[in-house]
DSSP file (Angstrom, degrees, kcal/mol; ACC not computed):
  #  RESIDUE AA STRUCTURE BP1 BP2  ACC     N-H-->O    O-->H-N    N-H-->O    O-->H-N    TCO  KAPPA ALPHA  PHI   PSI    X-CA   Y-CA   Z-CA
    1    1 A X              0   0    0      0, 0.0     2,-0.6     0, 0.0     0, 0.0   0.000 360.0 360.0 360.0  92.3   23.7   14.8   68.9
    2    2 A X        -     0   0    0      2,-0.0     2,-0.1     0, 0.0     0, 0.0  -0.549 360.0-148.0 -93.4 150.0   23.0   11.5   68.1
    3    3 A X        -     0   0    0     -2,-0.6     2,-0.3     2,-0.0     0, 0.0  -0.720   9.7-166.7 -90.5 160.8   21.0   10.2   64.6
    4    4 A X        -     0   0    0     -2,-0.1     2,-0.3     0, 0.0    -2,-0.0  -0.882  10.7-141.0-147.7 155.0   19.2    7.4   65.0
    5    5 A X        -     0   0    0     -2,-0.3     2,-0.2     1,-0.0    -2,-0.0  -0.816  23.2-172.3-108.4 142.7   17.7    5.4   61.4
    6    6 A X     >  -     0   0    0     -2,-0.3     4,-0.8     1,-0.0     5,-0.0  -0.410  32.3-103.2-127.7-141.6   14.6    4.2   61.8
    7    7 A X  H  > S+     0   0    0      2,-0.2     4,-0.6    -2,-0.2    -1,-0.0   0.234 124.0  58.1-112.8   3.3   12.2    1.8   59.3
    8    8 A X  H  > S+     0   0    0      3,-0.1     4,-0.8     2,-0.1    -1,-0.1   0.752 104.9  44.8-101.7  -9.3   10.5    4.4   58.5
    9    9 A X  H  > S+     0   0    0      2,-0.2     4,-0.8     3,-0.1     5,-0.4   0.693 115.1  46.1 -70.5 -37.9   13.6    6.0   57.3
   10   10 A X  H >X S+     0   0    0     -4,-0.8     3,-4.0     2,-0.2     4,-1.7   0.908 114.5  54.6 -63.7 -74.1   14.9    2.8   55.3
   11   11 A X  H 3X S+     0   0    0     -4,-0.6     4,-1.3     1,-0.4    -2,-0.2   0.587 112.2  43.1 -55.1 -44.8   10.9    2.5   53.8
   12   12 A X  H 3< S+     0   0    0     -4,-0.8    -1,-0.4     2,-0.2    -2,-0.2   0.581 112.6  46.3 -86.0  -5.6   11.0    5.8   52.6
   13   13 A X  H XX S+     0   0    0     -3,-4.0     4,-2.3    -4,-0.8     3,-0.7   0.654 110.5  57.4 -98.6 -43.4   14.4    6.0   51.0
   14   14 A X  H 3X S+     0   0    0     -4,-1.7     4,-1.7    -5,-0.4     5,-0.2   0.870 105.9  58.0 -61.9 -28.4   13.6    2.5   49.3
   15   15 A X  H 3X S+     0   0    0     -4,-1.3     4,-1.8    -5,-0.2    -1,-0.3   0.839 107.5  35.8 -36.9 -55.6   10.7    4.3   47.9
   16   16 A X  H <4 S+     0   0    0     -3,-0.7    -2,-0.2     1,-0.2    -1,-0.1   0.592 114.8  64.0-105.7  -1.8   12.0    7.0   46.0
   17   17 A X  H >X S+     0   0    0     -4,-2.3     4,-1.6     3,-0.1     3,-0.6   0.851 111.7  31.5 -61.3 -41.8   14.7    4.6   45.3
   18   18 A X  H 3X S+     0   0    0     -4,-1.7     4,-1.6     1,-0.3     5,-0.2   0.744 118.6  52.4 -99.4 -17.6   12.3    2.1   43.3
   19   19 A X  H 3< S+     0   0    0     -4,-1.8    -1,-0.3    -5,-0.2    -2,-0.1   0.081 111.8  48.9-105.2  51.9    9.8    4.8   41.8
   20   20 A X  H <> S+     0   0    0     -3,-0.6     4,-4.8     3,-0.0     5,-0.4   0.312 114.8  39.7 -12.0 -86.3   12.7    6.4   40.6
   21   21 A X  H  X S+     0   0    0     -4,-1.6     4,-1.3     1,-0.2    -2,-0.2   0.776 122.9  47.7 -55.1 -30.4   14.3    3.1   39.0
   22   22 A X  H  X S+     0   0    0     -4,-1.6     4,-2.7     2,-0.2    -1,-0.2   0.846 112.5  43.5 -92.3 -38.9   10.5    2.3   37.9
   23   23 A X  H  > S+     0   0    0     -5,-0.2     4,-1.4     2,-0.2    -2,-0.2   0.911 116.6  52.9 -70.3 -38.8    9.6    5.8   36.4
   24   24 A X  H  X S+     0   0    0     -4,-4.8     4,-1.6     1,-0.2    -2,-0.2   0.906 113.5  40.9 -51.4 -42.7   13.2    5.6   34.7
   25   25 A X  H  X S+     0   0    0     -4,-1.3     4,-2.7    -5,-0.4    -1,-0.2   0.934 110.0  58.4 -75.1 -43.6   12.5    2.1   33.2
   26   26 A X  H  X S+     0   0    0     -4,-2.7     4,-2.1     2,-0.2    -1,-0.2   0.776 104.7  48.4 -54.6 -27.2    9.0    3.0   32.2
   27   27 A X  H >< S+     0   0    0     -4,-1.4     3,-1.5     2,-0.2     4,-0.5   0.894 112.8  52.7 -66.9 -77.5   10.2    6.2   29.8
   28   28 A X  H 3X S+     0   0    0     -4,-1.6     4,-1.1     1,-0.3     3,-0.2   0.450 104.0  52.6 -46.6 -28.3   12.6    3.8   28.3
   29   29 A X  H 3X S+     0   0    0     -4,-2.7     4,-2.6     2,-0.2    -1,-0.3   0.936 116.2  40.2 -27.8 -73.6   10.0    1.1   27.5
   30   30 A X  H << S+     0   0    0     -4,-2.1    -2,-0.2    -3,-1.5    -1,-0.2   0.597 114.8  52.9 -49.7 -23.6    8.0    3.6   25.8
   31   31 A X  H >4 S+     0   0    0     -4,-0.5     3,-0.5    -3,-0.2    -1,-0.2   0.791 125.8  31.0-110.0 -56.7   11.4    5.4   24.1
   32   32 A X  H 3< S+     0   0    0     -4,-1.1    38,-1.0    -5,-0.3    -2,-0.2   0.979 113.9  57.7 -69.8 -51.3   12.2    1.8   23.0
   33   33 A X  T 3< S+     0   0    0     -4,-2.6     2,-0.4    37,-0.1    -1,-0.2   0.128  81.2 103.6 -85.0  22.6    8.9    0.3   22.4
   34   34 A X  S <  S-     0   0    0     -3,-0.5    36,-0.4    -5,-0.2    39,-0.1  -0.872  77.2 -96.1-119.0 150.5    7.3    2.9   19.6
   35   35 A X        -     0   0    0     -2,-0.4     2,-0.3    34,-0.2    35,-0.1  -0.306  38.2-161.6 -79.1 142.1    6.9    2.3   15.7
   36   36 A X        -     0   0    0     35,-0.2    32,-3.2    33,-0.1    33,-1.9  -0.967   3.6-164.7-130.4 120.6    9.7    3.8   13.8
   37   37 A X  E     -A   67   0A   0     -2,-0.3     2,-0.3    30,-0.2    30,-0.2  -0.927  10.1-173.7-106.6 132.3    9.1    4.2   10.5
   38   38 A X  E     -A   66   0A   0     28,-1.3    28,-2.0    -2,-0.4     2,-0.7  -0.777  14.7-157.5-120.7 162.3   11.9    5.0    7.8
   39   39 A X  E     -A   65   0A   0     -2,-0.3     2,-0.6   102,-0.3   104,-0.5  -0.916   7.8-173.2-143.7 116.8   10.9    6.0    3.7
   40   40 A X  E     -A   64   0A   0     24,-2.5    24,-1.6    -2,-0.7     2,-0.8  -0.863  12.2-165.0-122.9 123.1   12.7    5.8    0.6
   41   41 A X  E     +A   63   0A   0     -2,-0.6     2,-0.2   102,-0.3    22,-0.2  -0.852  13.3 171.7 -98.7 126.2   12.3    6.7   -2.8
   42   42 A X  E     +A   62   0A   0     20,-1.9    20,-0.8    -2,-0.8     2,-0.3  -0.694   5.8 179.9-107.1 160.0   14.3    5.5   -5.6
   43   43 A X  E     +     0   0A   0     -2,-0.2    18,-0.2    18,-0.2     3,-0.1  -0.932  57.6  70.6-143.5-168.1   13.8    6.0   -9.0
   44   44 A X  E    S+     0   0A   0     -2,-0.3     2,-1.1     1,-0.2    17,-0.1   0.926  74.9 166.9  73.8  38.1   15.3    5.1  -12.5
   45   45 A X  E     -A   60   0A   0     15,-3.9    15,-0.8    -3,-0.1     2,-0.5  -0.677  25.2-151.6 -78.4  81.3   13.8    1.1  -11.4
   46   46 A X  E     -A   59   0A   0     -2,-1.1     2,-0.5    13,-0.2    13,-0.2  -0.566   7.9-129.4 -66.7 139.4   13.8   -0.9  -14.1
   47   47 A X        -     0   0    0     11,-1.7    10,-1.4    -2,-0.5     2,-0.5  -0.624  16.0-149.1 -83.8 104.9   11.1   -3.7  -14.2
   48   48 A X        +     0   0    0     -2,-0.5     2,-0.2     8,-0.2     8,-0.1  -0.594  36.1 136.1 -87.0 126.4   12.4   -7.0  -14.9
   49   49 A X        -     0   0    0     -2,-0.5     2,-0.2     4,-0.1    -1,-0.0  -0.859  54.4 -64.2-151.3-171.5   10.0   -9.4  -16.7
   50   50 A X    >   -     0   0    0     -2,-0.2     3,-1.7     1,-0.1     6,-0.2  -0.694  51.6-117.8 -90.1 162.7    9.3  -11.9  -19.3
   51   51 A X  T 3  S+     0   0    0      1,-0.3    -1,-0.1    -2,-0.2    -3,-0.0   0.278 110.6  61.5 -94.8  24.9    9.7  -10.5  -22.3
   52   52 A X  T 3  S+     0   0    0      3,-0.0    -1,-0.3     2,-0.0    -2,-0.0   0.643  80.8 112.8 -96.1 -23.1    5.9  -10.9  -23.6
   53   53 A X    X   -     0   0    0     -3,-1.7     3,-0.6     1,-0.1    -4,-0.1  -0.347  66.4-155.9 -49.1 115.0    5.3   -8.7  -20.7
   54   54 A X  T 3  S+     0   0    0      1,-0.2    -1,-0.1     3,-0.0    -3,-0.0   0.739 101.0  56.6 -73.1 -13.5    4.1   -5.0  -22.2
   55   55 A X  T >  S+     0   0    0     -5,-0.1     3,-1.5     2,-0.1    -8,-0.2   0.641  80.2 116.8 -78.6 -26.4    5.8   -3.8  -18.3
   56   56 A X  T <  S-     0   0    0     -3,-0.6    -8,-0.2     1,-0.3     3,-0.1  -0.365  80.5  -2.9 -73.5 136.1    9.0   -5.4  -19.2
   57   57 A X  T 3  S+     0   0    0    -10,-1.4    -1,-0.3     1,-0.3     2,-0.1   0.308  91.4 122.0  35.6  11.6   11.9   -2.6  -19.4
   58   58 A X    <   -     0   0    0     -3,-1.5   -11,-1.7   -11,-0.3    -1,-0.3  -0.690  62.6-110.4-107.6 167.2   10.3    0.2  -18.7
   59   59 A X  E     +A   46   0A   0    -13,-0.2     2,-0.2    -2,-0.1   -13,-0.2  -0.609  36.3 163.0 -98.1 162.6   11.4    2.3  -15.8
   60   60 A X  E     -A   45   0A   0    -15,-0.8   -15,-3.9    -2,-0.1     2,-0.3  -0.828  34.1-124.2-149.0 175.7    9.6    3.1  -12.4
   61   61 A X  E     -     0   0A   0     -2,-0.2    52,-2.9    53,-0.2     2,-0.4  -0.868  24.3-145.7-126.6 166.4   10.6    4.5   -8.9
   62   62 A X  E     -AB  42 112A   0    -20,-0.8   -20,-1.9    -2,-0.3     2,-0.6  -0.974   2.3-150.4-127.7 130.5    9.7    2.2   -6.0
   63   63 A X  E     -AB  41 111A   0     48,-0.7    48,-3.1    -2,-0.4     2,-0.3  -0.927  23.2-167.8 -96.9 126.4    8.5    4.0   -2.3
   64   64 A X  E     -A   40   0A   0    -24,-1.6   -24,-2.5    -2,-0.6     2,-0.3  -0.865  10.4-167.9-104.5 157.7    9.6    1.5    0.2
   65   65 A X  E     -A   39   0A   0     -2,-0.3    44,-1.1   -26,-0.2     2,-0.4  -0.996   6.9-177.4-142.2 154.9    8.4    1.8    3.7
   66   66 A X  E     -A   38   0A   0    -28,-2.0   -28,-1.3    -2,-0.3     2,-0.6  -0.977  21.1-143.5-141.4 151.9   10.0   -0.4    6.8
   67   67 A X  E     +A   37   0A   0     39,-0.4    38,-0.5    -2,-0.4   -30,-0.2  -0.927  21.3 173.5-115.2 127.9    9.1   -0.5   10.2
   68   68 A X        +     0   0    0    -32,-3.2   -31,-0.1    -2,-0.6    -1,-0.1   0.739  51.8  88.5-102.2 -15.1   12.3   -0.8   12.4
   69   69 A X  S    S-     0   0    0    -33,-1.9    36,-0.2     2,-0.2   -34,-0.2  -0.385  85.7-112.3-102.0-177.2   10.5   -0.4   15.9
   70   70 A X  S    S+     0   0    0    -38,-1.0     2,-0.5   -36,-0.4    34,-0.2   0.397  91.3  77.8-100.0  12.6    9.1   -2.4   17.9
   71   71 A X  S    S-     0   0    0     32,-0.1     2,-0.2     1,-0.1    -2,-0.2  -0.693  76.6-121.3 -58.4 112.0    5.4   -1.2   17.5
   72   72 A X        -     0   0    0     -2,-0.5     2,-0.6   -37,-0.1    31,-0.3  -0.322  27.1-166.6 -75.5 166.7    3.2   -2.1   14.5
   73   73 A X  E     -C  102   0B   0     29,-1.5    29,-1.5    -2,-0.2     2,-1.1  -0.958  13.3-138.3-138.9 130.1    2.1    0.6   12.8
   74   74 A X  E     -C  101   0B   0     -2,-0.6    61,-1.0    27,-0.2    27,-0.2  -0.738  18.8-144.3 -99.6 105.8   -0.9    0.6    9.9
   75   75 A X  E     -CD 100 134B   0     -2,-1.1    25,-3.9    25,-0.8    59,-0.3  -0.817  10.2-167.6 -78.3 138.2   -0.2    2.9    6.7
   76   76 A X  E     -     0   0B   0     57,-0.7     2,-0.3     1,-0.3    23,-0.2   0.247  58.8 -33.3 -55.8 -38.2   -3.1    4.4    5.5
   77   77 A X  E     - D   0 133B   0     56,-1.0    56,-2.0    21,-0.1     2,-0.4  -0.934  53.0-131.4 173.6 160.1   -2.0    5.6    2.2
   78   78 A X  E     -ED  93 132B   0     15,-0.5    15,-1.7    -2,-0.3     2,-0.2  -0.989  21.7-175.6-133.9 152.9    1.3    7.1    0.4
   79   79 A X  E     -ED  92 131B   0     52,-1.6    52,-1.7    -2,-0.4     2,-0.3  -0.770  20.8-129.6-127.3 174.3    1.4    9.8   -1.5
   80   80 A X  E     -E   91   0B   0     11,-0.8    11,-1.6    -2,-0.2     2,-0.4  -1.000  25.3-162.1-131.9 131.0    4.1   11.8   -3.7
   81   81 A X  E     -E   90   0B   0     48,-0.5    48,-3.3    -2,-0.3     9,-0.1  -0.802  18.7-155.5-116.5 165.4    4.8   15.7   -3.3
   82   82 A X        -     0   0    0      7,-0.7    45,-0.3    -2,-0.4    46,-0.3   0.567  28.2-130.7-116.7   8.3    6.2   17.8   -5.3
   83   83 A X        -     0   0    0     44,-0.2    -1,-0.3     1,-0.2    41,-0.0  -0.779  63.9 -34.6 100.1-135.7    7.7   21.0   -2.9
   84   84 A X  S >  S+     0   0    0     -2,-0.2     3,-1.0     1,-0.2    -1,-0.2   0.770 129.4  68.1 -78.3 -53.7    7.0   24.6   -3.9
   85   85 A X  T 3  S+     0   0    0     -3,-0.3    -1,-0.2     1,-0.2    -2,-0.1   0.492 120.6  17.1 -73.6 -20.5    7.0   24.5   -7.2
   86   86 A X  T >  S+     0   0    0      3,-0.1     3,-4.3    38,-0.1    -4,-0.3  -0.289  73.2 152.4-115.6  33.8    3.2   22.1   -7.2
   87   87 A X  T <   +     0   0    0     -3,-1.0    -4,-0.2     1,-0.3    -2,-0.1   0.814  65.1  52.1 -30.0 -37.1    2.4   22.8   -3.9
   88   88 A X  T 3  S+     0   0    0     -4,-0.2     2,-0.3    -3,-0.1    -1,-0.3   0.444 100.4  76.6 -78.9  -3.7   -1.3   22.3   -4.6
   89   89 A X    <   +     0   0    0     -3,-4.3    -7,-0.7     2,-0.0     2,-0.3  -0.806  47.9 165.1-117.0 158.6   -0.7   18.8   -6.3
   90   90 A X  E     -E   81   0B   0     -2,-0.3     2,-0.6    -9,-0.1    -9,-0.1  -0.880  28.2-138.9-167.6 128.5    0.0   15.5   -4.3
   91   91 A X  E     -E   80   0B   0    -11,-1.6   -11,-0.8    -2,-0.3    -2,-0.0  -0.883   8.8-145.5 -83.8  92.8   -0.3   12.2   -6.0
   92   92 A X  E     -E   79   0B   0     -2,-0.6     2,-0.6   -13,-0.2   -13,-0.2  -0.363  17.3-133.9 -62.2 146.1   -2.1    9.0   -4.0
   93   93 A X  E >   -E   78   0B   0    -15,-1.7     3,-1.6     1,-0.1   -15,-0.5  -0.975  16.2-149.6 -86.8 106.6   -0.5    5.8   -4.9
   94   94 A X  G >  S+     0   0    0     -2,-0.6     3,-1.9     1,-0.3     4,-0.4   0.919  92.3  54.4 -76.5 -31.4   -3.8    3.9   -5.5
   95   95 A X  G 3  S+     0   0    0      1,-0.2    -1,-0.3    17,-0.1     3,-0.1   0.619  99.1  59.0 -63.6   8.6   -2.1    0.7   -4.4
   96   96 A X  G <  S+     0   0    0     -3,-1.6     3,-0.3   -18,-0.2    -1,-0.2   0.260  84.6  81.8-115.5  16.7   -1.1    2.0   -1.5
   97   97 A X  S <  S+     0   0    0     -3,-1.9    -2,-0.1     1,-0.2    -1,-0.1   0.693  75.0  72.9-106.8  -7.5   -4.9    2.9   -0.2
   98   98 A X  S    S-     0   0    0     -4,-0.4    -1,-0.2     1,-0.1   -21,-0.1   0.409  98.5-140.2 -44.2 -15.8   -5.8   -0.7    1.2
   99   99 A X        -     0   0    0     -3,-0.3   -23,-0.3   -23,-0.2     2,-0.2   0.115  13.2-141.5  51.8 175.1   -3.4    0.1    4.2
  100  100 A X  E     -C   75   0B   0    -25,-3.9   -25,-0.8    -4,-0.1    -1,-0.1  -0.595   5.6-124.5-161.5 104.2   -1.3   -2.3    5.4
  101  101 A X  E     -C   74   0B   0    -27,-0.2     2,-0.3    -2,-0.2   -27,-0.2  -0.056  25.4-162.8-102.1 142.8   -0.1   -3.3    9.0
  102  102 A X  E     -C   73   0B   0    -29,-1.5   -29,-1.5   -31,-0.1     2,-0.2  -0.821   8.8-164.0-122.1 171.0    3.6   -3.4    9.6
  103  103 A X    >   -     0   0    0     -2,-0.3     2,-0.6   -31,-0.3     3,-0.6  -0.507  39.9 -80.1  -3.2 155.1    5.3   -5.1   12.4
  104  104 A X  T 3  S+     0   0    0    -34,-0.2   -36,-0.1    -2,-0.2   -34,-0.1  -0.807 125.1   8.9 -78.5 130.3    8.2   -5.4   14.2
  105  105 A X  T 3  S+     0   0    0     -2,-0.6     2,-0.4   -38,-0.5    -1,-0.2   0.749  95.4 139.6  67.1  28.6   10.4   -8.1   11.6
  106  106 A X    <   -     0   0    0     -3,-0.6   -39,-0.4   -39,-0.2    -1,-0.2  -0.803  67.0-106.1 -92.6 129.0    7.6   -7.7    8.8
  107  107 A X        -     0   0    0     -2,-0.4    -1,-0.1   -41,-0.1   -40,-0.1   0.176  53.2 -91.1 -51.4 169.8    9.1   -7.5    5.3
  108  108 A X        -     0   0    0      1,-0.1     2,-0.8   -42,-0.1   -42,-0.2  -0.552  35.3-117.5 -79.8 168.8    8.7   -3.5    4.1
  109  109 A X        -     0   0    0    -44,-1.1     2,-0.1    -9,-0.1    -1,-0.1  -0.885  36.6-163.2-118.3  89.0    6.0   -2.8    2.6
  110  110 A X        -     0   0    0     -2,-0.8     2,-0.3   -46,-0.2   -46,-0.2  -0.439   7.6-170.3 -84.0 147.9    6.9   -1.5   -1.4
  111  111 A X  E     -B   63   0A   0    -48,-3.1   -48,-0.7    -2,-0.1     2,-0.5  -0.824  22.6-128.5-117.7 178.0    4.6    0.6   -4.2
  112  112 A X  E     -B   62   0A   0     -2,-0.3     2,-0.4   -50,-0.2   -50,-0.2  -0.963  13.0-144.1-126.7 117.1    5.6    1.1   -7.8
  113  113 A X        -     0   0    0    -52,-2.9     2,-0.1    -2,-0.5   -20,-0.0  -0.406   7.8-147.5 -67.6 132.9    5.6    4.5   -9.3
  114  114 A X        -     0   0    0     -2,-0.4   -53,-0.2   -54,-0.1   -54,-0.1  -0.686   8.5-147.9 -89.2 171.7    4.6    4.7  -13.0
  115  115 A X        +     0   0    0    -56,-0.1     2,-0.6    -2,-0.1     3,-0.4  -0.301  55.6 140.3-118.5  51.4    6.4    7.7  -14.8
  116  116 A X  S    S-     0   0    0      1,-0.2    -2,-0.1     2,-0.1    36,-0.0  -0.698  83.4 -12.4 -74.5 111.4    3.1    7.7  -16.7
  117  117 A X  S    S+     0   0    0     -2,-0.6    -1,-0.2     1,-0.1     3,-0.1   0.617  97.1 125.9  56.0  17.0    2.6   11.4  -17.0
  118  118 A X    >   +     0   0    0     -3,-0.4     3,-1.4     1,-0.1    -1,-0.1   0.462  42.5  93.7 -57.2 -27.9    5.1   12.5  -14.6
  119  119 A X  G >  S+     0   0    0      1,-0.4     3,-1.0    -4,-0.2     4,-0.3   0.733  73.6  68.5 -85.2 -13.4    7.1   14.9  -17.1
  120  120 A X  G 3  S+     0   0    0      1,-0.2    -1,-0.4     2,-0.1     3,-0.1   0.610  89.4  60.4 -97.6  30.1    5.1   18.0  -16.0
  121  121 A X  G <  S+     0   0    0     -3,-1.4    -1,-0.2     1,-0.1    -2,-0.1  -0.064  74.5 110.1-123.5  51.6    6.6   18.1  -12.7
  122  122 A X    X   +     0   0    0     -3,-1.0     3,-1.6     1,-0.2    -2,-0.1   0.966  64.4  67.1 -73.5 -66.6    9.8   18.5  -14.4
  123  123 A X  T 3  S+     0   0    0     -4,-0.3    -1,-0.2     1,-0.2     3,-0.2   0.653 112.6  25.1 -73.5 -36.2   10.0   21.8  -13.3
  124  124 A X  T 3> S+     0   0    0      1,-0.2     4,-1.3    -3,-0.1     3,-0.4  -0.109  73.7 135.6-135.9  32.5   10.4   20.8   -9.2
  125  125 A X  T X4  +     0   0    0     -3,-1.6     3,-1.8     1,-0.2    -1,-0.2   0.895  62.8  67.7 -38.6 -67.8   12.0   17.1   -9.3
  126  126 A X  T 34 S+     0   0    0      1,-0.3    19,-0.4    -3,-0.2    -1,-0.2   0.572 104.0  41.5 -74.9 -24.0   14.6   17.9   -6.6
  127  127 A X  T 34 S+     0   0    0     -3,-0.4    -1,-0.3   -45,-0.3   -44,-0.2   0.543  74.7 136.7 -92.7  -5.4   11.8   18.2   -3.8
  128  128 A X    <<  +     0   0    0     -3,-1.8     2,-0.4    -4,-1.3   -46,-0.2   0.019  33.9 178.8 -34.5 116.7    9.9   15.4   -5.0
  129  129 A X        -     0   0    0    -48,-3.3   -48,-0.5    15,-0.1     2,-0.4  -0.743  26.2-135.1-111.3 156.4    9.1   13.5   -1.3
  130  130 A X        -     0   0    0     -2,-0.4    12,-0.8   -50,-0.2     2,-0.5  -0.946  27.3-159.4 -97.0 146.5    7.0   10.2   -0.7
  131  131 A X  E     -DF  79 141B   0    -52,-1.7   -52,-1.6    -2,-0.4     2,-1.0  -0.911  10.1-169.0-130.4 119.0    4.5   10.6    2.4
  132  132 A X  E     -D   78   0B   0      8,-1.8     8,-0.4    -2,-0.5   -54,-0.2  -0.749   5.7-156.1-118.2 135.5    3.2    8.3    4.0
  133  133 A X  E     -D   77   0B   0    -56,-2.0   -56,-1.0    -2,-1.0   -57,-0.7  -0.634   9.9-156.5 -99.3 151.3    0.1    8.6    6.8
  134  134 A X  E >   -D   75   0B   0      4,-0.9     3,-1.2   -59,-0.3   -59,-0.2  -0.676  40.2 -91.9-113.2 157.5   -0.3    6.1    9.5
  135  135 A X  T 3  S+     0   0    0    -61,-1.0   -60,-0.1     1,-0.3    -2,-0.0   0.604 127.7  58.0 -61.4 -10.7   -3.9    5.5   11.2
  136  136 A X  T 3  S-     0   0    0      2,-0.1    -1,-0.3   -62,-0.1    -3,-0.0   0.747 122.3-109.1 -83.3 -18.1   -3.1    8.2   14.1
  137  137 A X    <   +     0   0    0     -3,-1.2     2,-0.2     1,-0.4    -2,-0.1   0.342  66.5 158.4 109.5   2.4   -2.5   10.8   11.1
  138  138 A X        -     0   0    0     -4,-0.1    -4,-0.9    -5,-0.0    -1,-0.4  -0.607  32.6-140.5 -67.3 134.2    1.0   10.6   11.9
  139  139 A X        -     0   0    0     -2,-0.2     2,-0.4    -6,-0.2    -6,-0.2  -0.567  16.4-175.3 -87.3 139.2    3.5   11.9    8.4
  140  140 A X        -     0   0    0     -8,-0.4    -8,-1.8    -2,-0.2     2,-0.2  -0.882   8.4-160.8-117.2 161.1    6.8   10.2    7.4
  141  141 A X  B     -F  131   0B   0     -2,-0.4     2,-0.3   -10,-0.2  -102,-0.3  -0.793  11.8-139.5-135.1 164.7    8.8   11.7    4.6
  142  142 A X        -     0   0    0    -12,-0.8   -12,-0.2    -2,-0.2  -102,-0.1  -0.774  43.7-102.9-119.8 150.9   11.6    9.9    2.3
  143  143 A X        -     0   0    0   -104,-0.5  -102,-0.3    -2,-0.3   -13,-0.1  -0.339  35.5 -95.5 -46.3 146.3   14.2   12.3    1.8
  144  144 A X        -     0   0    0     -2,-0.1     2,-0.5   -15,-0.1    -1,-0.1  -0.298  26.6-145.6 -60.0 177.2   14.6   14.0   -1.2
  145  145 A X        +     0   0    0    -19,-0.4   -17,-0.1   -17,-0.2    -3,-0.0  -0.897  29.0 163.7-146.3  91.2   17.3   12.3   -4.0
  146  146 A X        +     0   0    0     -2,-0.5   -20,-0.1     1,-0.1   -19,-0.1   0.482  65.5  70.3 -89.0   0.2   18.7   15.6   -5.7
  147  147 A X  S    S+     0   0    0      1,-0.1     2,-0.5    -3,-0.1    -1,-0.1   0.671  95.8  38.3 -99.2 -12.2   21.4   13.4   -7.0
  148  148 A X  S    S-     0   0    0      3,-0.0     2,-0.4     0, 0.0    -1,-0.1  -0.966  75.4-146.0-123.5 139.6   20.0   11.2   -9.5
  149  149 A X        -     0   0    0     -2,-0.5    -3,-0.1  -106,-0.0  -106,-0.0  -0.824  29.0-116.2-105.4 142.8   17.4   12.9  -11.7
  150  150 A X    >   -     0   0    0     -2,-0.4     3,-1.4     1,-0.2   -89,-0.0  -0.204  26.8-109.3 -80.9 173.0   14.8   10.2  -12.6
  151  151 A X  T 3  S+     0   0    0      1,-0.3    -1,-0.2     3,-0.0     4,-0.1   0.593 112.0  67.4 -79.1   2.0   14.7    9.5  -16.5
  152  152 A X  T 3  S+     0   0    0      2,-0.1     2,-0.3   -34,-0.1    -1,-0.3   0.512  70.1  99.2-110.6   4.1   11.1   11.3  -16.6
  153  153 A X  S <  S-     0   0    0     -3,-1.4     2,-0.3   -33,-0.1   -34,-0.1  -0.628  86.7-107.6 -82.4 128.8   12.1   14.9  -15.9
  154  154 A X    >   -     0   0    0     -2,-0.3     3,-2.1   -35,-0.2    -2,-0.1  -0.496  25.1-124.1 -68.5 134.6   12.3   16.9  -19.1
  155  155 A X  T 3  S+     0   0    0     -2,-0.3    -1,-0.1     1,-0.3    -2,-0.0   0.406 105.7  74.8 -65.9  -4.7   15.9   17.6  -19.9
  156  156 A X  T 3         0   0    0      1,-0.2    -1,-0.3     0, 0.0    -2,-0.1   0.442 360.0 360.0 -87.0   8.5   15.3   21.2  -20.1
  157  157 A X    <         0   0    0     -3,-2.1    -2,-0.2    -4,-0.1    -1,-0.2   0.274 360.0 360.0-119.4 360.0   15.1   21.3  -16.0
């Protein structure tokens, strides 16, 4: 029994060799090539200014947002939640409702929290998130920070 290879045998193994290797490369493009967004909230910011400035000392929390992939991405808006305990409330950042395109190597995009009327969500501090919407309606979340309590939470919480 002899085999014999023929060119139609190379042509068709070179086939499912390169749309293999092509479909492989193509995932990983996409894998690679898509906006990653990361979200932080800090708080307990003080604001450094001159000192005729009525802003000067007082504290804030800052939502930063970065894009690390290699897709731009537009935020839409950020918002602040507050977990269980306010479900029903969520706070827009009104500076944050112009949107803003990020980039790949574009500086992050920051808001400034007032704690202007903050102290009745005293009660559910520790789930406090940023969210931020992108123009497909896609969510990022900051972690929560249960380890530092921000200077506006009433001391009875």
């Amino acid at each position: 029994m002899s085999t014999t290879i023929t060119l139609t045998d190379i042509t068709a193994t070179l086939g499912v060799v390169f749309g293999t290797s092509g479909l492989i490369l193509g995932i990983l493009n996409y894998l690679r090539d898509r906006p990653k967004v990361v979200v932080s909230l800090v708080w307990n910011m003080q604001i450094v200014a001159k000192a005729s400035d009525p802003e000067a000392g007082r504290d804030c929390g800052v939502v930063t947002i970065t894009n690390i992939g290699r897709r731009s991405v537009f935020i839409s808006h950020v918002c602040l939640t507050f977990g269980k305990h306010h479900a029903d409330t969520i706070l827009l950042l009104l500076d944050s409702v112009q949107g803003r395109k990020l980039s790949e190597g574009d500086p992050p995009a920051t808001f400034m929290i007032t704690y202007e009327g903050m102290e009745k969500y005293s009660k559910g501090w520790k789930k406090t998130r940023a969210r931020v919407s992108d123009s497909t309606g896609k969510i990022y979340w900051s972690k929560p920070d249960k380890k530092i309590q921000p200077s506006w939470v009433k001391q009875s919480h």
